[in-house]
PARODO-117596 format. One line per field, with one value per atom (N, C-alpha, C, O): residue number from 1; atom name; x, y, z. Coordinates in steps of 0.02 Angstrom, whole numbers, plus 50000, padded with zeros to 5 digits. Layout:
<nufis>
nr	c(NUM, ...)
atom	c(CA, ...)
px	c(X, ...)
py	c(Y, ...)
pz	c(Z, ...)
</nufis>
This chain:
<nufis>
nr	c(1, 1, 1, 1, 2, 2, 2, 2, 3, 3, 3, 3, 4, 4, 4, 4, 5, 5, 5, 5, 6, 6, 6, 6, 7, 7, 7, 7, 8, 8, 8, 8, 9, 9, 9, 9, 10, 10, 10, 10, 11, 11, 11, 11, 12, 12, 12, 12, 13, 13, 13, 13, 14, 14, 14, 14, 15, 15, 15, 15, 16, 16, 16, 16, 17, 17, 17, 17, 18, 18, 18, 18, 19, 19, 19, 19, 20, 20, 20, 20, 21, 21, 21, 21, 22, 22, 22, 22, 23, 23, 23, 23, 24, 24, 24, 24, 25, 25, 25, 25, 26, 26, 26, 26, 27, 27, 27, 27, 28, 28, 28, 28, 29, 29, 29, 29, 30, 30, 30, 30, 31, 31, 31, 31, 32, 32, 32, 32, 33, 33, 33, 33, 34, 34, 34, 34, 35, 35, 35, 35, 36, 36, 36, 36, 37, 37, 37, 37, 38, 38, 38, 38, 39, 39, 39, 39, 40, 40, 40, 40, 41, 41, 41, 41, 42, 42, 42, 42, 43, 43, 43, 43, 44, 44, 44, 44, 45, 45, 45, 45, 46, 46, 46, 46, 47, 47, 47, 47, 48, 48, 48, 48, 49, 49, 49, 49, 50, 50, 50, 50, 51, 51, 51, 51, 52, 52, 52, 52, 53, 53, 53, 53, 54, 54, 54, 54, 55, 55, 55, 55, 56, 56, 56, 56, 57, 57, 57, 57, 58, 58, 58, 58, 59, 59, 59, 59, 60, 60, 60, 60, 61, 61, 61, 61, 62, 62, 62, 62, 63, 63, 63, 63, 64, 64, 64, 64, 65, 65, 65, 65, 66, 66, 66, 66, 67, 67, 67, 67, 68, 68, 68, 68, 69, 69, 69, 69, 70, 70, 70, 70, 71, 71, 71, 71, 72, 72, 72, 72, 73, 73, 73, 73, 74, 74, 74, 74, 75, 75, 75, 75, 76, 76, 76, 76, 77, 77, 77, 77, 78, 78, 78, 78, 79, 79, 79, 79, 80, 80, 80, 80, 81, 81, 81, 81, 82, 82, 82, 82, 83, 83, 83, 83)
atom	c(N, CA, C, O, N, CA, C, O, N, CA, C, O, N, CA, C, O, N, CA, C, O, N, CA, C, O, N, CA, C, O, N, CA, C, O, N, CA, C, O, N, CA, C, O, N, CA, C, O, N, CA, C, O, N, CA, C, O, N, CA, C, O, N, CA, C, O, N, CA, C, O, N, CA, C, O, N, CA, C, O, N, CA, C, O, N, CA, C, O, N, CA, C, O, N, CA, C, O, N, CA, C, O, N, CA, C, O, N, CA, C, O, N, CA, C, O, N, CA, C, O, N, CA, C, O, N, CA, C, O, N, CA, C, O, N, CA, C, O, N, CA, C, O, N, CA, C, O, N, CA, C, O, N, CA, C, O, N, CA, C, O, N, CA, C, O, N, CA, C, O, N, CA, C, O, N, CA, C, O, N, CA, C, O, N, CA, C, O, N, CA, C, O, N, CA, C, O, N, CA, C, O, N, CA, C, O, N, CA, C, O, N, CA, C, O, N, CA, C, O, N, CA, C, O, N, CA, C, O, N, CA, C, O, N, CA, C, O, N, CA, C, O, N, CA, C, O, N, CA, C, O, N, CA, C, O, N, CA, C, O, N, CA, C, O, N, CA, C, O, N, CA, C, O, N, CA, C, O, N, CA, C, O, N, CA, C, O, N, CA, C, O, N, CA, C, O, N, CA, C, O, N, CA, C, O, N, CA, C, O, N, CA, C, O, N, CA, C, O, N, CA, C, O, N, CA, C, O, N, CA, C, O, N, CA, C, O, N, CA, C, O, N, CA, C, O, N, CA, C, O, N, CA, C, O, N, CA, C, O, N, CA, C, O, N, CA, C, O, N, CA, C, O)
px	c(51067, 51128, 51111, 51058, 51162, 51147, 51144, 51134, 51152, 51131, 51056, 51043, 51020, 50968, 50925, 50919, 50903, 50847, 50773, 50753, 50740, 50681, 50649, 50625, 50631, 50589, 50622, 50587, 50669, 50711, 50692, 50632, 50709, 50714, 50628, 50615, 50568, 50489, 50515, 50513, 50530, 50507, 50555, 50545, 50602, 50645, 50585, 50574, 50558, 50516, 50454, 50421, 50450, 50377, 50382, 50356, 50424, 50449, 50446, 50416, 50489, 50496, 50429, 50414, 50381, 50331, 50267, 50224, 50292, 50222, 50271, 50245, 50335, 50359, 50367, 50401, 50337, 50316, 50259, 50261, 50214, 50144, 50098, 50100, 50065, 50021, 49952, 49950, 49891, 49840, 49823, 49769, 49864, 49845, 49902, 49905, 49944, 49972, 49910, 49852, 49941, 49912, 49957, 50011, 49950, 49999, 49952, 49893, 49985, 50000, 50053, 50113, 50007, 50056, 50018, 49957, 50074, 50049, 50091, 50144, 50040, 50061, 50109, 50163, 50103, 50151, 50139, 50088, 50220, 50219, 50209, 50176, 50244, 50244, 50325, 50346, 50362, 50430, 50438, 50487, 50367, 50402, 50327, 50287, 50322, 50264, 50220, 50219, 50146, 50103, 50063, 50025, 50084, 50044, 50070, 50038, 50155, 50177, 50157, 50157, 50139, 50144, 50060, 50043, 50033, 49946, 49953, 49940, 49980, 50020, 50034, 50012, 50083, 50132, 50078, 50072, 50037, 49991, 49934, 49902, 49908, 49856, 49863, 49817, 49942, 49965, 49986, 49993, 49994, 50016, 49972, 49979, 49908, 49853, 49803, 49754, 49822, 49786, 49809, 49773, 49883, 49917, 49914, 49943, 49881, 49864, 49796, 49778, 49769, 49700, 49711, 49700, 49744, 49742, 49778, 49760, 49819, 49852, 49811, 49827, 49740, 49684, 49714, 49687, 49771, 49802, 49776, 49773, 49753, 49711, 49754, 49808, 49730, 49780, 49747, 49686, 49787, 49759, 49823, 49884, 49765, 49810, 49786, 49732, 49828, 49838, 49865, 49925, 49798, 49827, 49811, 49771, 49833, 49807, 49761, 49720, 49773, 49761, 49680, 49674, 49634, 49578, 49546, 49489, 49595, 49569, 49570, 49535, 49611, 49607, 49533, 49505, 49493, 49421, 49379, 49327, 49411, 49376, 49371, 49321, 49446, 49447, 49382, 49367, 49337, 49299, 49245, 49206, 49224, 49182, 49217, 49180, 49275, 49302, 49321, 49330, 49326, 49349, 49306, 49291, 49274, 49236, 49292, 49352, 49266, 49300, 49325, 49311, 49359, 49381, 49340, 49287, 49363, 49327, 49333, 49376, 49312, 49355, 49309, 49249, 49378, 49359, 49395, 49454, 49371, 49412, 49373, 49313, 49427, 49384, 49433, 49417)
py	c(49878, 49844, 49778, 49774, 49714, 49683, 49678, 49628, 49733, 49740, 49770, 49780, 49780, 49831, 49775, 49713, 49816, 49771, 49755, 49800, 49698, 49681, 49742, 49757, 49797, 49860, 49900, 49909, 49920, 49971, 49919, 49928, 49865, 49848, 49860, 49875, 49847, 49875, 49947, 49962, 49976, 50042, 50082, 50141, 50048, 50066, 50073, 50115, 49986, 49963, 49999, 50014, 50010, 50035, 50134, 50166, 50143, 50220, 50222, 50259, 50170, 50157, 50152, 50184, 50097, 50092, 50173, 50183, 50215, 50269, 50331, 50381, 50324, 50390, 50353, 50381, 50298, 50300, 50256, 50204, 50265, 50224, 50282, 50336, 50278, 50336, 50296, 50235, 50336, 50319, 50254, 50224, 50244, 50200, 50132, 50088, 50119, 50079, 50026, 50038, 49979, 49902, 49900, 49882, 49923, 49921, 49855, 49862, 49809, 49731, 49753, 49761, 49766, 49761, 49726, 49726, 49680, 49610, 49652, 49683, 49634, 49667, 49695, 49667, 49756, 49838, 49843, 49835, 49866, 49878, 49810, 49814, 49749, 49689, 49691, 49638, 49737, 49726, 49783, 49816, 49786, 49846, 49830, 49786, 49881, 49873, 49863, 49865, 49841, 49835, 49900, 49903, 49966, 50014, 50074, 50120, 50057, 50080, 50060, 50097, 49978, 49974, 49980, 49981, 49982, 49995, 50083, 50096, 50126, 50193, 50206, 50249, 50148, 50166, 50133, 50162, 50069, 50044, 50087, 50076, 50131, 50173, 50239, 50278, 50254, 50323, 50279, 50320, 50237, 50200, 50191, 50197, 50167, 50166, 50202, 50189, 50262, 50329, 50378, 50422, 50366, 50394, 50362, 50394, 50297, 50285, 50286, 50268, 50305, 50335, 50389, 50397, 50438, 50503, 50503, 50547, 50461, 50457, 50431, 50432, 50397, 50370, 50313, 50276, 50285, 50211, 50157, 50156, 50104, 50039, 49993, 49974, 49980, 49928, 49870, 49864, 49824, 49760, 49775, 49778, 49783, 49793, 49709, 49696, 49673, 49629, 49639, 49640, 49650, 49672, 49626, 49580, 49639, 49615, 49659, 49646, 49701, 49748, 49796, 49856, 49762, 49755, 49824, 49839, 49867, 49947, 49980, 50030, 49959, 49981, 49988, 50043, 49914, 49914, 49978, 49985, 50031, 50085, 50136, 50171, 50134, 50168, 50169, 50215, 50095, 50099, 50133, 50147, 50163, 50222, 50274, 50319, 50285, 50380, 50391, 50448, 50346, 50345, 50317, 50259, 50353, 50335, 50279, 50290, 50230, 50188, 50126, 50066, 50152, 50099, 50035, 50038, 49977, 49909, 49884, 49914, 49837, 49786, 49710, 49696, 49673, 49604, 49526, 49515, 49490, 49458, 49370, 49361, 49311, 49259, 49219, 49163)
pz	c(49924, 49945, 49978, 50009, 49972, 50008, 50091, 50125, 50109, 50196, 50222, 50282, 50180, 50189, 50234, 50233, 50266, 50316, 50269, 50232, 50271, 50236, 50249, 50194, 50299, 50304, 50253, 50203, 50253, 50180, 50139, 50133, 50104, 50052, 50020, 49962, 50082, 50065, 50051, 49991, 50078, 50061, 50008, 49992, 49985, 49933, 49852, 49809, 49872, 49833, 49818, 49768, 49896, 49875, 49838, 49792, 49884, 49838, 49766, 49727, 49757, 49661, 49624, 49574, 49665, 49644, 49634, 49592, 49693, 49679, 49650, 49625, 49654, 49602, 49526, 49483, 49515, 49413, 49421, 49388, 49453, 49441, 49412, 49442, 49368, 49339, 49329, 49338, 49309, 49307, 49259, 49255, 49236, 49179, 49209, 49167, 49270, 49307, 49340, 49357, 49341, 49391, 49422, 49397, 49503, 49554, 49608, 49625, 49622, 49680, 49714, 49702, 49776, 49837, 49869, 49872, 49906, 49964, 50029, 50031, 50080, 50162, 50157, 50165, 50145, 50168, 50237, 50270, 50257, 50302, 50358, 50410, 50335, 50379, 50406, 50430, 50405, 50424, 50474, 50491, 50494, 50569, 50611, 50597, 50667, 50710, 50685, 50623, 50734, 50703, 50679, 50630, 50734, 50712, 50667, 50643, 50660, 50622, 50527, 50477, 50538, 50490, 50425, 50366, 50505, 50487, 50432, 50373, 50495, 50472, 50384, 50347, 50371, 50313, 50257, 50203, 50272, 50219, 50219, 50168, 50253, 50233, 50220, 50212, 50216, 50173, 50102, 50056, 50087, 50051, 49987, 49926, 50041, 50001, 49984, 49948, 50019, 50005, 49955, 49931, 49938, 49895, 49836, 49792, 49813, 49772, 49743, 49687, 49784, 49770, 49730, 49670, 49785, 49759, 49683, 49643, 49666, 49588, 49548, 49488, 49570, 49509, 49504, 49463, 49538, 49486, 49531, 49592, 49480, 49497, 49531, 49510, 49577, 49639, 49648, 49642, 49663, 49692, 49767, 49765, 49840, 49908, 49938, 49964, 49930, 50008, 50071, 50084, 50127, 50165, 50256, 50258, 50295, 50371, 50407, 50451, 50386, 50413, 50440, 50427, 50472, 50450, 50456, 50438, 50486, 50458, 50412, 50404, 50371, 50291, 50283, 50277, 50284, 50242, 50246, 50214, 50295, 50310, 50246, 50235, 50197, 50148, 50098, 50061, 50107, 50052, 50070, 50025, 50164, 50165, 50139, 50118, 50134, 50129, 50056, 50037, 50020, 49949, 49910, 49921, 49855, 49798, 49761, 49760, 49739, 49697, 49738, 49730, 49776, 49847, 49857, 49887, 49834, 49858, 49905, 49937, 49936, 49983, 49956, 49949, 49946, 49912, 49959, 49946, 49994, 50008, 50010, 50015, 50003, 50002, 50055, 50075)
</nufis>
C-alpha cells in the first residue's frame, strides 16, 4: 500500500524474495535491515543471510554491517568481497 513504512515495504520485499528464490536463483540484496535499529537490523540481515545459505541460493549481500563477515568462518561457501 501506499502507507507502508520503508521497514514493511523491506520486508514485504524481502519475504517475496526467500519464499520463491531456489537454488538455481541470483538473489542482490543491498543493506537489509537499514530501516530500523542498528541491532535490530544487524538481527534481520544475518537471519536473512543465513536463510539463504541454508536454501543453496547464490547471493550477492551489500551490507554495513561488519559482523556479517563472520558468516564466512561458519558457512562453507560464504565469501566476503569488498573494494
Amino acid at each position: 500500500t501506499a502507507r507502508q513504512s520503508t521497514f514493511m515495504v523491506e520486508m514485504v520485499e524481502t519475504a517475496n524474495i526467500l519464499n520463491n528464490a531456489t537454488e538455481r536463483s541470483l538473489v542482490i540484496l543491498d543493506e537489509i535491515g537499514r530501516g530500523t535499529s542498528t541491532f535490530d537490523g544487524m538481527a534481520l540481515a544475518w537471519a536473512v543471510a543465513e536463510r539463504i545459505v541454508q536454501m543453496k541460493t547464490r547471493a550477492l549481500f551489500a551490507t554495513h554491517f561488519h559482523q556479517l563477515t563472520d558468516m564466512a568462518k561458519q558457512y562453507h561457501g560464504v565469501k566476503n568481497v569488498h573494494t
